[in-house]
N, CA, C and O atoms as CSV, one atom per row, in Angstrom:
chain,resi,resn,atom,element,x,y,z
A,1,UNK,N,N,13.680,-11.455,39.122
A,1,UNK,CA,C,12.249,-11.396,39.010
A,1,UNK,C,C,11.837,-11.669,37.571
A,1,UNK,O,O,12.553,-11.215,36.677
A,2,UNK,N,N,10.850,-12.304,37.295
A,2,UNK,CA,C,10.307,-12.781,36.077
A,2,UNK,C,C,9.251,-12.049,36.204
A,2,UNK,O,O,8.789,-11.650,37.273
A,3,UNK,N,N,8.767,-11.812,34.972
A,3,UNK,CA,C,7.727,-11.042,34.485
A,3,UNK,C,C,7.145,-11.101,32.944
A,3,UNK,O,O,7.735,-10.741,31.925
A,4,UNK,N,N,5.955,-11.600,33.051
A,4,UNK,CA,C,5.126,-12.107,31.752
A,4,UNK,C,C,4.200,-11.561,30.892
A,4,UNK,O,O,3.532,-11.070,31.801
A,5,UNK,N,N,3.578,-11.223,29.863
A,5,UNK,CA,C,2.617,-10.917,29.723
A,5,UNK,C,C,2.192,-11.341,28.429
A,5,UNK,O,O,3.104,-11.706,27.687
A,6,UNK,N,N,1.004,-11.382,27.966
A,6,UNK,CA,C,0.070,-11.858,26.463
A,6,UNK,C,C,-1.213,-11.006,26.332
A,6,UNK,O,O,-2.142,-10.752,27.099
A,7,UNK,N,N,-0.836,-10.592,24.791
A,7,UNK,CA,C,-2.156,-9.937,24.529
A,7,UNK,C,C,-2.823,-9.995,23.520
A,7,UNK,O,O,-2.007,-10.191,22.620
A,8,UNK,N,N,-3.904,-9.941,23.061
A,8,UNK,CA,C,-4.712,-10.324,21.828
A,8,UNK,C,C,-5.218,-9.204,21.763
A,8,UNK,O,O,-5.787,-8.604,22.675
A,9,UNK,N,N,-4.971,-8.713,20.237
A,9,UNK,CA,C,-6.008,-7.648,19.560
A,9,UNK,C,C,-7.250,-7.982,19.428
A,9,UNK,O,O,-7.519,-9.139,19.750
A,10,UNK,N,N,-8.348,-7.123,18.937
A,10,UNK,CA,C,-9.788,-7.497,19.527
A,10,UNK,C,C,-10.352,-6.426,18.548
A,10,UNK,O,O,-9.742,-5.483,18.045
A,11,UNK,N,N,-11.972,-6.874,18.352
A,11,UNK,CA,C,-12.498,-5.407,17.497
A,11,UNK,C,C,-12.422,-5.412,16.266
A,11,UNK,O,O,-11.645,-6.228,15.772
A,12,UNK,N,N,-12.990,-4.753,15.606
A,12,UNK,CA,C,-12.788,-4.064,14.217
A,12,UNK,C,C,-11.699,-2.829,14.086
A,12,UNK,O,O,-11.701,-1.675,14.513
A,13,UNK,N,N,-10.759,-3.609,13.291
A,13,UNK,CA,C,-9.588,-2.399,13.060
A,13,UNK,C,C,-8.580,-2.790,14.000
A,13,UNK,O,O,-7.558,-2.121,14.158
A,14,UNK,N,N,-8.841,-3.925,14.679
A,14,UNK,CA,C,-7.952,-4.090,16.016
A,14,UNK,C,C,-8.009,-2.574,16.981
A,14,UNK,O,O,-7.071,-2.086,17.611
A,15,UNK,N,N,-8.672,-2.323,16.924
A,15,UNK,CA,C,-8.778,-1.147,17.891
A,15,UNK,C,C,-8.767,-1.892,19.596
A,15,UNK,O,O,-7.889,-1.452,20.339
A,16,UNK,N,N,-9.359,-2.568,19.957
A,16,UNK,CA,C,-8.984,-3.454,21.366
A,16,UNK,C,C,-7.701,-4.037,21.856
A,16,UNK,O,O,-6.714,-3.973,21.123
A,17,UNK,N,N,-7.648,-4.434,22.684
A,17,UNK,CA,C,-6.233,-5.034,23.013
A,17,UNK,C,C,-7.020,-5.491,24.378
A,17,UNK,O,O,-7.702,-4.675,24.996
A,18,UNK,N,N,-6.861,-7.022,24.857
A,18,UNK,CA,C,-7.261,-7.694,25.777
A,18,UNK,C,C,-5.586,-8.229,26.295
A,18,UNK,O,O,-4.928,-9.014,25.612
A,19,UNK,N,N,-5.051,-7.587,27.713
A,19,UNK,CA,C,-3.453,-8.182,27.795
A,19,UNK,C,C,-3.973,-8.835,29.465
A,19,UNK,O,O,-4.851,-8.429,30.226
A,20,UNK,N,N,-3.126,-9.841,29.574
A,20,UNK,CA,C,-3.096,-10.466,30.593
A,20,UNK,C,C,-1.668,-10.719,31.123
A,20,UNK,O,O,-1.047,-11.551,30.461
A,21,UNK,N,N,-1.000,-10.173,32.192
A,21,UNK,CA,C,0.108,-9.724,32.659
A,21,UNK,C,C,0.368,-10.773,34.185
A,21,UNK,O,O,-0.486,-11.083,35.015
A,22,UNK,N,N,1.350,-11.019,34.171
A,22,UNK,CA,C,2.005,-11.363,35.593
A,22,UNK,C,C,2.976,-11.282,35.874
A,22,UNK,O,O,3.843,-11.983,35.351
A,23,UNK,N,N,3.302,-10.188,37.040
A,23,UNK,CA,C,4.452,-9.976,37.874
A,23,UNK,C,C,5.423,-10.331,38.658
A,23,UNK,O,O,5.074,-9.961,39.779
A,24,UNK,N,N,6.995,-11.106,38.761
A,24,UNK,CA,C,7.238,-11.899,39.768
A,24,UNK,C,C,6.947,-13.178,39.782
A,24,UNK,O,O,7.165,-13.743,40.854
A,25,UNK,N,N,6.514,-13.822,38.908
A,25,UNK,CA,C,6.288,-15.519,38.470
A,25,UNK,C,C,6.873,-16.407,39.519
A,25,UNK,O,O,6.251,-17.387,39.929
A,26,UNK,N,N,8.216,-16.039,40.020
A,26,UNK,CA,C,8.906,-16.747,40.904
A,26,UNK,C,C,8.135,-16.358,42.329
A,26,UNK,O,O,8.250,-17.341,43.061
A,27,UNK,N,N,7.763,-15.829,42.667
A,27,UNK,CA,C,7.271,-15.111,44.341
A,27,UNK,C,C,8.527,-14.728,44.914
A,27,UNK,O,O,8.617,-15.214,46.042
A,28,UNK,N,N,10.041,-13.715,44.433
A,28,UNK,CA,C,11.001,-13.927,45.221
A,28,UNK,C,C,11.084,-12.422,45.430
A,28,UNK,O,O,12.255,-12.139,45.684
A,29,UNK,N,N,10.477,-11.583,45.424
A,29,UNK,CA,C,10.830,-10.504,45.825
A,29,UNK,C,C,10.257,-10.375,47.207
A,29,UNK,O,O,9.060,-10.413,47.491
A,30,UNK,N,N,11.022,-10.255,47.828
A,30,UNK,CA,C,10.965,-10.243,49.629
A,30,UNK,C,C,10.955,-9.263,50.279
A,30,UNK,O,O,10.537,-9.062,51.420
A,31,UNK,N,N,11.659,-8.295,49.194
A,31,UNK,CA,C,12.133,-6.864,50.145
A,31,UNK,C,C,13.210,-7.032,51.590
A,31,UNK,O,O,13.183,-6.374,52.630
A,32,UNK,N,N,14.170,-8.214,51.174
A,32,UNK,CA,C,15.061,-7.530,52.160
A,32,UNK,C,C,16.270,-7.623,52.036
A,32,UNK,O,O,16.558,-8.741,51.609
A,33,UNK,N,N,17.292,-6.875,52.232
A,33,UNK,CA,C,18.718,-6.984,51.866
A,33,UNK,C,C,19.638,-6.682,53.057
A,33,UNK,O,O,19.098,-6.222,54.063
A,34,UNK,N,N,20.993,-6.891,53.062
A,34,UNK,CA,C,21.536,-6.927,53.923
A,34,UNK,C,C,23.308,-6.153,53.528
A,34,UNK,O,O,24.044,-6.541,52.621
A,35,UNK,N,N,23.517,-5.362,54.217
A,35,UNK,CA,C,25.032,-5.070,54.193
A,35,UNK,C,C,25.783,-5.010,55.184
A,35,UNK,O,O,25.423,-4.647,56.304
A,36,UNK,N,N,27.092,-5.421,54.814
A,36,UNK,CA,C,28.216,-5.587,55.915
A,36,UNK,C,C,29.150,-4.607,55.825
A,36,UNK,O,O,29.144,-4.077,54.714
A,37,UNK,N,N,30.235,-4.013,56.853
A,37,UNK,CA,C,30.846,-3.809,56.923
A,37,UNK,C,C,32.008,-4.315,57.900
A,37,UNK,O,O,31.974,-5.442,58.394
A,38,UNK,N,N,32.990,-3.442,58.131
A,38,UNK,CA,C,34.014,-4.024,58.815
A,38,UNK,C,C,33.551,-3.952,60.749
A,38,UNK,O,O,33.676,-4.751,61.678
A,39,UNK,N,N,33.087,-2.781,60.636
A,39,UNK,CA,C,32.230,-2.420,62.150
A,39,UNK,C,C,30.667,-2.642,62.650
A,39,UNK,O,O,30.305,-2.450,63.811
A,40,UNK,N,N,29.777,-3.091,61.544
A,40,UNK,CA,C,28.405,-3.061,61.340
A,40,UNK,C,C,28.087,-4.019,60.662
A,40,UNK,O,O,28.999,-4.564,60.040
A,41,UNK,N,N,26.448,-4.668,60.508
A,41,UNK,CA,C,25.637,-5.390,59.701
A,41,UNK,C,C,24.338,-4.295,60.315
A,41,UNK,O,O,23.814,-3.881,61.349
A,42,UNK,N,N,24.293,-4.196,58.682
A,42,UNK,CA,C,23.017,-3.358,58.556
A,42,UNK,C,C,21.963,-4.508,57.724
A,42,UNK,O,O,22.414,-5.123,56.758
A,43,UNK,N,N,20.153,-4.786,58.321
A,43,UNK,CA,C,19.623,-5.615,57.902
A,43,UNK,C,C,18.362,-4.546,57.464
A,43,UNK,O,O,17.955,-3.837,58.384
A,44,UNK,N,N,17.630,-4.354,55.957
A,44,UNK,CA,C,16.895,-3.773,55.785
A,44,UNK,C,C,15.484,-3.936,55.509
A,44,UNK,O,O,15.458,-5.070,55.987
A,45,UNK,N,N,14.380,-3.767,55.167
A,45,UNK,CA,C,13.675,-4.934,55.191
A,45,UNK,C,C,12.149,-3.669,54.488
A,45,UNK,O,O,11.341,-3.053,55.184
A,46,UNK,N,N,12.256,-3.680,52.990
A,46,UNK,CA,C,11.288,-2.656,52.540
A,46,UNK,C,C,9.632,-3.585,52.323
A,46,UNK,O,O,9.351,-4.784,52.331
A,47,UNK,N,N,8.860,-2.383,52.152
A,47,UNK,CA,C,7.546,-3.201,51.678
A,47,UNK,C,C,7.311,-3.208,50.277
A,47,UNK,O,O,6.915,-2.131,49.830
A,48,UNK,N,N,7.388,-3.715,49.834
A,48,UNK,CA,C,7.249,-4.169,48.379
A,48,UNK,C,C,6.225,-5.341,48.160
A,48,UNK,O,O,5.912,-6.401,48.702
A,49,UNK,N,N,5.782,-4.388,46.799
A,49,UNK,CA,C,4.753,-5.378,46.273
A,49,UNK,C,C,5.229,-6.189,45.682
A,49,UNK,O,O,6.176,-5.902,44.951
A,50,UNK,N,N,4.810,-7.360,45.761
A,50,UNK,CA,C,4.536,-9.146,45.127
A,50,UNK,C,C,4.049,-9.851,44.252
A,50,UNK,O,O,3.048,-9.352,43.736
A,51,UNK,N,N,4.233,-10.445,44.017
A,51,UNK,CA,C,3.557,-11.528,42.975
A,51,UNK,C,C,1.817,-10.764,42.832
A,51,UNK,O,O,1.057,-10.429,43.740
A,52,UNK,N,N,1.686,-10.707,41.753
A,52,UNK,CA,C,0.190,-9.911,41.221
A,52,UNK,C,C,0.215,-10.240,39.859
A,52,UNK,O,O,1.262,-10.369,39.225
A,53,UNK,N,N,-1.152,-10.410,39.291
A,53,UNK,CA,C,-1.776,-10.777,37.860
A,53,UNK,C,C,-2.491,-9.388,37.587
A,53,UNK,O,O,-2.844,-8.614,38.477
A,54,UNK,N,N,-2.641,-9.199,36.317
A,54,UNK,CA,C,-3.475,-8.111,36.167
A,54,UNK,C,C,-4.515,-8.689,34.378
A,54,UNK,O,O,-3.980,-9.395,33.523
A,55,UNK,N,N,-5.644,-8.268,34.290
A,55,UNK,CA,C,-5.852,-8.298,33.377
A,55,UNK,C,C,-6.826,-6.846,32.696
A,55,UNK,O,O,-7.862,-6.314,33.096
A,56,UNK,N,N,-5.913,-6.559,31.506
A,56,UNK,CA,C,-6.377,-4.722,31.155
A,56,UNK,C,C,-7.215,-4.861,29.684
A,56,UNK,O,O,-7.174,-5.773,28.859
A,57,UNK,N,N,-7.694,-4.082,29.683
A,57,UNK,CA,C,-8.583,-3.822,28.158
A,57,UNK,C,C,-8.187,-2.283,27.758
A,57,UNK,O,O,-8.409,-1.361,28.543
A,58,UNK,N,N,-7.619,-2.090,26.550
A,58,UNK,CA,C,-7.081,-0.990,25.807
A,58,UNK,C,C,-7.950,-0.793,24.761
A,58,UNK,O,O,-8.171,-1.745,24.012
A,59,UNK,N,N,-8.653,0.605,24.510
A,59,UNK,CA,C,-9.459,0.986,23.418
A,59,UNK,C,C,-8.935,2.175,22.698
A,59,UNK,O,O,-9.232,3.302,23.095
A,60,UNK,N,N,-8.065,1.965,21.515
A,60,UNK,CA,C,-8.106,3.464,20.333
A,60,UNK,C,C,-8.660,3.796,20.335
A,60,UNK,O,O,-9.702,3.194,20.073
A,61,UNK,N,N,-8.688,5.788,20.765
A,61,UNK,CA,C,-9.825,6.060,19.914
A,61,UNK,C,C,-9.181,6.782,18.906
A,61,UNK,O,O,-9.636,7.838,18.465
A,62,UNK,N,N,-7.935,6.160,18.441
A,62,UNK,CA,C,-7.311,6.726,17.077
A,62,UNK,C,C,-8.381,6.389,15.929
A,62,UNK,O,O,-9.099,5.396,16.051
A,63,UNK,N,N,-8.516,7.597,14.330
A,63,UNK,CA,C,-9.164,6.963,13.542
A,63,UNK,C,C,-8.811,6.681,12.760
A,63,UNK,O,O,-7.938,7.259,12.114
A,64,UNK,N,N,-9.679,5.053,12.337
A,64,UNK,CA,C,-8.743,4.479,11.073
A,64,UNK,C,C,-9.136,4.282,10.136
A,64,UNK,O,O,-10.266,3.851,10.366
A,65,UNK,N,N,-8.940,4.299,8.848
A,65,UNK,CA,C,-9.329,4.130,7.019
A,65,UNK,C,C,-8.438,5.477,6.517
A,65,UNK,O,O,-8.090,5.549,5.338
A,66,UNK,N,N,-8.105,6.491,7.440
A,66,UNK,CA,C,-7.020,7.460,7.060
A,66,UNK,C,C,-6.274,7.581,5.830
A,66,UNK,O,O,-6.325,8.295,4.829
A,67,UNK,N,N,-5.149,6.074,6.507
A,67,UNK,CA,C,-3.688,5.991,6.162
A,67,UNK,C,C,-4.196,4.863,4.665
A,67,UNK,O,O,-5.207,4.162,4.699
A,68,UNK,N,N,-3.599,4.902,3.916
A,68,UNK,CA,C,-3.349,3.819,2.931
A,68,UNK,C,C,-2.453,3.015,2.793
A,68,UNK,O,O,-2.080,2.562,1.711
A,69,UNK,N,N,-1.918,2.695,4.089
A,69,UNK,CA,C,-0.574,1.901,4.148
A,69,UNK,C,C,-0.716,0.926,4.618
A,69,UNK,O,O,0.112,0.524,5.435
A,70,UNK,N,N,-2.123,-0.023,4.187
A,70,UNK,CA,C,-2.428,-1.769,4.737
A,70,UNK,C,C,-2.894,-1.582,5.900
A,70,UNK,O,O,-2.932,-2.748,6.294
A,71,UNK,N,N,-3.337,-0.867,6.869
A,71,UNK,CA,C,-4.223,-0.282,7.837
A,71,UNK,C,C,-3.315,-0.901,9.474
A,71,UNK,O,O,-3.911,-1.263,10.488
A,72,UNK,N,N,-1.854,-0.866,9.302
A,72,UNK,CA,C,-0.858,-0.905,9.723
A,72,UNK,C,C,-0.859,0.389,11.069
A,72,UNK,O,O,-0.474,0.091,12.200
A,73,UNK,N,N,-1.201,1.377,10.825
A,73,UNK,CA,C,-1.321,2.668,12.015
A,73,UNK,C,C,-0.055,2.959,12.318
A,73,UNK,O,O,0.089,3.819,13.187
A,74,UNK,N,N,0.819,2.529,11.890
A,74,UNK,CA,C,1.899,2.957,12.005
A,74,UNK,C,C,3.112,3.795,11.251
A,74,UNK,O,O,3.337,3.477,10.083
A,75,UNK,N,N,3.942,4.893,11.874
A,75,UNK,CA,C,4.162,5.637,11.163
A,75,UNK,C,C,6.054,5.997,10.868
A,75,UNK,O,O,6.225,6.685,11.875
A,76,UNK,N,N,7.048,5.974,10.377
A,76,UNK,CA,C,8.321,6.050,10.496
A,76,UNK,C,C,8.642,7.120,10.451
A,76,UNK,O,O,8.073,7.519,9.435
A,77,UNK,N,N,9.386,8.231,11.000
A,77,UNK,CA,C,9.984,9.445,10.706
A,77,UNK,C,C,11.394,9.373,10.287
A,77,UNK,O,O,12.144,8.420,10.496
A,78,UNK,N,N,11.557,9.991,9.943
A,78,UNK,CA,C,13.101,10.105,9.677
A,78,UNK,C,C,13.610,10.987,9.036
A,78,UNK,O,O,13.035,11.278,7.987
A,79,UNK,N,N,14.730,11.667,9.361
A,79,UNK,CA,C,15.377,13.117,9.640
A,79,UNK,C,C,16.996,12.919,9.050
A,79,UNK,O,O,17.793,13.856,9.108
């Protein structure tokens, strides 16, 4: 299964995020599989979701002018 996505920051401060996503690119998830044995064939056959696009909008409401570290929002710990 392939799976894609792109997103552009947005806003002042980049506080937005506009992502546009797609699931399954190929259309091959089918939901069905099959096993053998020496006495049996077992055929299974689930419902599963498919090929789908999504498009999301993300808003911080982190606040920013805080930090003095190039307005980066990001933070390293280390122990």
């Amino acid at each position: 299964m392939w799976n894609a996505s792109i997103s552009k920051q947005v806003l002042k401060f980049n506080r937005g995020e506009l992502k546009f996503a797609a699931r399954d690119l190929l259309n091959k998830n089918i939901g069905i599989s099959r096993n053998s044995n020496n006495n049996y064939i077992e055929d299974s056959r689930v419902l599963a979701l498919r090929q789908f696009f999504l498009l999301s909008f993300t808003y911080s409401l982190r606040k920013t002018g805080l930090n003095n570290d190039g307005g980066s929002g990001m933070r390293v710990i280390t122990r």
